[in-house]
C-alpha positions in Angstrom: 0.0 0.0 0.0 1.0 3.2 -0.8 1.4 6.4 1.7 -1.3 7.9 -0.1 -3.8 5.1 0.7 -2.6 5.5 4.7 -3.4 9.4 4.6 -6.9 8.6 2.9 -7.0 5.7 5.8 -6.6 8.7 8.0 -8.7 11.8 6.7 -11.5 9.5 4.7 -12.9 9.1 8.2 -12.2 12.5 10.0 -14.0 14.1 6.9 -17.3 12.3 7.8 -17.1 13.2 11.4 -17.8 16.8 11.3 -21.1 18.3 10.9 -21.9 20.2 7.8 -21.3 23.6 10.1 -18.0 22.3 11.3 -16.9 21.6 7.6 -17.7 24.7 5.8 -15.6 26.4 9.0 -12.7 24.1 8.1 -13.1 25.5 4.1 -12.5 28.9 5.2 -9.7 28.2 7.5 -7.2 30.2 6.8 -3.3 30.2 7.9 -1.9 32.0 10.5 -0.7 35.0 9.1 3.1 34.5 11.8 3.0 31.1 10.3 2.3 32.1 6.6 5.2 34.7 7.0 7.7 32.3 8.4 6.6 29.7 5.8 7.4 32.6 3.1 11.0 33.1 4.7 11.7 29.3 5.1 10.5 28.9 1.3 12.9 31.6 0.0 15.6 29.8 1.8 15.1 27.1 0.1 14.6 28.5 -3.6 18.6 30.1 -3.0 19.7 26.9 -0.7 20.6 28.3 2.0 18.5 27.0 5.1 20.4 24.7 7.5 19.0 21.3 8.2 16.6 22.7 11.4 15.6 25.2 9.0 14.5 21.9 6.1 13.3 20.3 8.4 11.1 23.0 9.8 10.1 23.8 6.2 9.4 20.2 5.7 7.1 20.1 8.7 5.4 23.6 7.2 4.7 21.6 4.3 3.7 18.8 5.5 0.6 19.9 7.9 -0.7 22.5 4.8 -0.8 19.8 2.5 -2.6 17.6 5.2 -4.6 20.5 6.0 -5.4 20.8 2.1 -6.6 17.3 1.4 -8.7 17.5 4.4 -10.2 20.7 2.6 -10.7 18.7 -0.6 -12.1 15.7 1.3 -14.9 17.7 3.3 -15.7 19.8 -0.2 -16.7 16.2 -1.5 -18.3 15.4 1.2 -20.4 18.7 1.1 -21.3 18.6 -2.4 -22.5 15.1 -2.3 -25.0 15.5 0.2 -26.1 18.3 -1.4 -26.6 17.1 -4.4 -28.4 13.3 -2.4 -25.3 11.3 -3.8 
């Protein structure tokens, strides 16, 4: 099995368990704007290849709970749509 099917193992679920309220808060989430700006920083750094390796794996972590964040997004927006439509 793939990581991907793991993550879906993971969010599939946590997708059905919020109530439609809870779900259309989690589409508008938005990030941090400290975290946004240190994810900017930490991103430049790594275009010009200069971050140490706390700094990648920082960056790495950044990365890592947006896209999470992101399917989860995309998960719910199914979700929403299909009961909306009686799927």
């Amino acid at each position: 099995m793939s990581a991907l099917t793991y993550i879906d193992g993971f969010l599939d679920p946590l997708a059905e368990c919020l109530d439609d309220a809870s779900a259309l808060r989690l589409l508008n989430l938005k990030i941090d704007p400290q975290a946004e700006a240190r994810l900017e920083v930490l991103a430049a750094g790594a275009n010009e290849g200069t971050l140490t390796g706390e700094e990648m794996n920082e960056y790495g972590s950044l990365i890592d709970a947006a896209d999470f964040v992101e399917i989860l997004k995309i998960k719910v927006a199914r979700r929403l749509q299909t009961t909306s439509t009686g799927d």
